[in-house]
C-alpha positions in Angstrom: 189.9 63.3 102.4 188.9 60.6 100.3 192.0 57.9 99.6 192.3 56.0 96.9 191.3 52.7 98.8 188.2 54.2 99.1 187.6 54.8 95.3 189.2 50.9 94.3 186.8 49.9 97.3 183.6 51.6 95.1 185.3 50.0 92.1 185.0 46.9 93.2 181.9 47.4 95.6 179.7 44.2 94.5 182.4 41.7 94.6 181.9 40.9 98.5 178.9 42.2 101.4 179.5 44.8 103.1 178.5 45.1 107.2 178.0 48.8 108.7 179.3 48.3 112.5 177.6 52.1 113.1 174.5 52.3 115.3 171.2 51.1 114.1 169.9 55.2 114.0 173.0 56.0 112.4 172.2 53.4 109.6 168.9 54.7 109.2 170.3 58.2 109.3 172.9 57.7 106.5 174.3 54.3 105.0 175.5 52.9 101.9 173.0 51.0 99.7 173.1 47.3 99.5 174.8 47.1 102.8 174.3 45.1 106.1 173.2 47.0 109.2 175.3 45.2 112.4 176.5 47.7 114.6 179.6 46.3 116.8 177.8 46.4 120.1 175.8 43.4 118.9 178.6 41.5 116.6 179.5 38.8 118.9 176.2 37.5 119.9 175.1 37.8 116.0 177.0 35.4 114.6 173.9 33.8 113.1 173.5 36.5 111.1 176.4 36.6 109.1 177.0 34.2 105.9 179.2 31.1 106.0 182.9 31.1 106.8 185.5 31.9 105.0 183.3 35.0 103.1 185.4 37.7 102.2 183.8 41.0 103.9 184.0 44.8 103.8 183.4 46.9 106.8 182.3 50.4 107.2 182.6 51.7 111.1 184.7 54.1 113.6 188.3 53.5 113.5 187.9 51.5 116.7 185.5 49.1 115.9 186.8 48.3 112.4 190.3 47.2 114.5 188.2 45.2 117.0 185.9 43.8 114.2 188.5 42.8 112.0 190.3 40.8 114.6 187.2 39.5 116.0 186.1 38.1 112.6 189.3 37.2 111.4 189.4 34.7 114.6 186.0 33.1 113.4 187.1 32.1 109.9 186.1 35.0 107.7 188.4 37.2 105.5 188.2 41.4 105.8 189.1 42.8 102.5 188.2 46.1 102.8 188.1 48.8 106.2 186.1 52.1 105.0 186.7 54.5 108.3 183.3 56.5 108.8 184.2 59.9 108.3 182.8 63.2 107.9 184.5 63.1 105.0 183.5 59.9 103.7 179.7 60.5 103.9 180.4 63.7 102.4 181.9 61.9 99.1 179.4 58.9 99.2 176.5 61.5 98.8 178.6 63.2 95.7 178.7 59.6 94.2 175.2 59.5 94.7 175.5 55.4 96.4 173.5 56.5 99.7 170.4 55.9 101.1 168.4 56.1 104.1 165.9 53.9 105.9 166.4 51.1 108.1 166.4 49.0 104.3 169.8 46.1 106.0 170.2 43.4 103.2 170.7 40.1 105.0 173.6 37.9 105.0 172.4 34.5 106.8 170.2 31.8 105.0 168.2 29.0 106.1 169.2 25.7 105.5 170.2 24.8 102.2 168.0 21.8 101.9 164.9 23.9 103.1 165.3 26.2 100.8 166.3 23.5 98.0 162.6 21.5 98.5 160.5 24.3 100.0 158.1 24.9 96.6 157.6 20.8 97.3 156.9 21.7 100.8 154.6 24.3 99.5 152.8 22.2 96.7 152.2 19.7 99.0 150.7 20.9 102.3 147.2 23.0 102.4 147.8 25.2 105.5 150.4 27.3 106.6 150.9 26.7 110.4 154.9 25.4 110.9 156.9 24.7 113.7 160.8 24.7 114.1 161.9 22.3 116.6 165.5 22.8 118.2 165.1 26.0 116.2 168.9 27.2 117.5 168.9 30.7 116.3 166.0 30.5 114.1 167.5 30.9 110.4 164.9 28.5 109.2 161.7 29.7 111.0 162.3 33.6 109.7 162.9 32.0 106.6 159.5 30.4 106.8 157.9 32.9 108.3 159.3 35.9 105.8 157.4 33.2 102.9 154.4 33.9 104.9 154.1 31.0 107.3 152.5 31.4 110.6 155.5 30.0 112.2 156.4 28.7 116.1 159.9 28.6 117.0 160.9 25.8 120.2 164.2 25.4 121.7 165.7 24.7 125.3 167.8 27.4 125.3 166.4 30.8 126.0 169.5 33.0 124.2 168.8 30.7 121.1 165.0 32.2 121.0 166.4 35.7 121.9 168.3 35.4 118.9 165.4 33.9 116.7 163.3 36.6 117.6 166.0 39.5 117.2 166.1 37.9 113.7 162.5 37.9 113.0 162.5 41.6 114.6 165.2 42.1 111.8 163.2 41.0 108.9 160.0 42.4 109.6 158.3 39.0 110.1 155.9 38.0 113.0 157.1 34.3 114.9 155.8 32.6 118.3 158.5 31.2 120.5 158.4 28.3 123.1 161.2 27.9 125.4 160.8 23.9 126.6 163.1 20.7 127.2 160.9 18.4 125.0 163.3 15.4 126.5 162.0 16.0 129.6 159.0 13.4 129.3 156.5 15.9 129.0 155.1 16.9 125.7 155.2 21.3 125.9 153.1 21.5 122.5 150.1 20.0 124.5 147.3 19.7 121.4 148.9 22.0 118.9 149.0 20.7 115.5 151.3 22.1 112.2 151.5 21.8 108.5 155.0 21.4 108.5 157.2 20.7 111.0 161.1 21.3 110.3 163.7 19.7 112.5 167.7 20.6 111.6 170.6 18.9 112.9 169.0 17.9 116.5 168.2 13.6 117.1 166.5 12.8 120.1 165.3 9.5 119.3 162.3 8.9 122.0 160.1 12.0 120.8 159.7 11.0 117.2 156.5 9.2 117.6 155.0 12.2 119.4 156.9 14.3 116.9 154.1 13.1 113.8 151.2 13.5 116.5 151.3 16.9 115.9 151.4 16.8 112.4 147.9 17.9 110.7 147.0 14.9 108.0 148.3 16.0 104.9 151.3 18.1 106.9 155.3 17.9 105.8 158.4 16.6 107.9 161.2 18.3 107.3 163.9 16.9 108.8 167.9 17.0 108.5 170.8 16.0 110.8 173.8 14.3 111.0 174.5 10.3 110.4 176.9 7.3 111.4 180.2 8.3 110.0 180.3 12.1 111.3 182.6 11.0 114.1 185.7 10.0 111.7 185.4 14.1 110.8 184.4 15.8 114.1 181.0 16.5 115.9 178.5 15.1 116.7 180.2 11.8 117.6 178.0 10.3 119.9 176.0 7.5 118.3 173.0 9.1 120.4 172.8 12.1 117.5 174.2 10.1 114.5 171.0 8.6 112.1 171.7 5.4 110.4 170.9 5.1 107.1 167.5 4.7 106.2 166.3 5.2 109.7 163.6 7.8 109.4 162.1 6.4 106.8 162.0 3.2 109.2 161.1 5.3 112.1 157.7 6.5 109.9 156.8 3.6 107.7 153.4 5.4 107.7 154.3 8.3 106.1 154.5 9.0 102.5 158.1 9.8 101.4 158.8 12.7 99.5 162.4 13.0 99.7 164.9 10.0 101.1 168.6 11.6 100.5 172.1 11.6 101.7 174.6 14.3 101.2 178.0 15.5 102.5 178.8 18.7 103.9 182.0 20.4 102.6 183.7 19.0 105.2 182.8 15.5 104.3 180.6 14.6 107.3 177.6 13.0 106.1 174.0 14.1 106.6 170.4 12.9 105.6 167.3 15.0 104.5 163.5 13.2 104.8 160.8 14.6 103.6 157.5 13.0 104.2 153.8 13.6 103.9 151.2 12.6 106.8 148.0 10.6 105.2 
């Protein structure tokens, strides 16, 4: 039986994203278009993949995991508007309203970073090749971004969940990245004599590598690079002064380099952060 919840749900079915919590061959099988495929066995460790806090959602799922879902995300910030049980039934009347598909066709929820995405046809005008490197990638938002534009595109990080989850994300989007687990403040330099167009470096400060950082730009290559500055500790984290930029300091750090973008912004939650852009000669 279909319920008029579920009608008012298709009424209103573009105001918010919608996650499937089925299994992945399940989604494939049978799914609503213009959905999210995230089946509940992989929720928790897939954060990364959803979209900022505070988004309302709609989920489709079992009875069980729409309960432990909802609860689950409601704990992490985000607002359930809508539980569509996945019925017999259900499928039944989607395929009369003639709003299913099949395929394995998940529409993503994540982005890369906002800034990234805000200067990346300046990235792009700017550079000749298209070999990047994400360093600190966390879970790898910004190199599957790159990489789904059709970089070539080498993902490092220390933590070897982080890259589990960069790849599971590239696997997601169809896109091809390299991945390089290393502690790059260990004194020894992991990217030996590899050399990038663009290098992109979000919210991660480790001030000793940033000369060695530029020797593996290419000459006419793009930094990237984005993180936190003095004042974040009167908001939250970071608060050590270790991973807090002063202003103007990158541009001071690489007085060789040609500046494309010097800016400061604030997050919504008022902690400040700075975004450099500069060219290698």
């Amino acid at each position: 039986m279909v319920t008029n919840s579920t009608t008012d749900w298709l009424t209103h079915w573009f105001e918010y994203p919608c996650l499937d919590l089925r299994s992945g061959d399940d989604f494939s099988a049978c799914h609503i278009r213009n959905t999210t495929s995230l089946p509940w066995s992989r929720l928790v460790d897939s954060m990364h993949e959803l979209p900022d806090k505070h988004q309302v959602l709609q989920l489709i799922g079992s009875s069980e995991s729409l309960t432990e879902a909802t609860q689950f995300l409601s704990q992490k910030g985000y607002v359930v508007e809508r539980q569509i049980s996945s019925t017999p039934e259900f499928w039944q009347w989607a395929e009369q309203q003639q709003i299913t598909d099949s395929g394995c066709q998940s529409v993503p929820l994540w982005r890369a970073n906002p800034r990234l995405i805000e200067h990346m046809d300046l990235i792009e005008q700017s550079t000749q090749g298209r070999r990047a490197l994400d360093f600190a990638c966390g879970a790898g938002r910004d190199a599957v971004y790159l990489a789904a534009r059709g970089w070539d595109v080498t993902a490092l990080d220390i933590k070897a969940d982080a890259l589990s989850r960069c790849q599971a994300l590239a696997d997601s989007m169809n896109c091809d990245i390299h991945t390089i687990q290393a502690d790059m403040e260990s004194g020894e330099d992991h990217l030996a004599d590899q050399t990038y167009d663009l290098i992109v470096v979000m919210r991660y400060l480790y001030r000793p590598y940033l000369p060695t950082l530029i020797d593996h730009l290419n000459a006419g290559g793009a930094l990237c690079y984005s993180t936190f500055m003095v004042g974040c500790e009167q908001f939250g984290s970071p608060r050590n002064p270790n991973y807090l930029l002063q202003p103007n300091e990158l541009a001071e750090t690489f007085p060789k380099l040609t500046i494309l973008v010097n800016e400061e912004h604030l997050l919504a939650d008022g902690r400040p952060i700075a975004l450099f852009i500069a060219q290698k000669p």
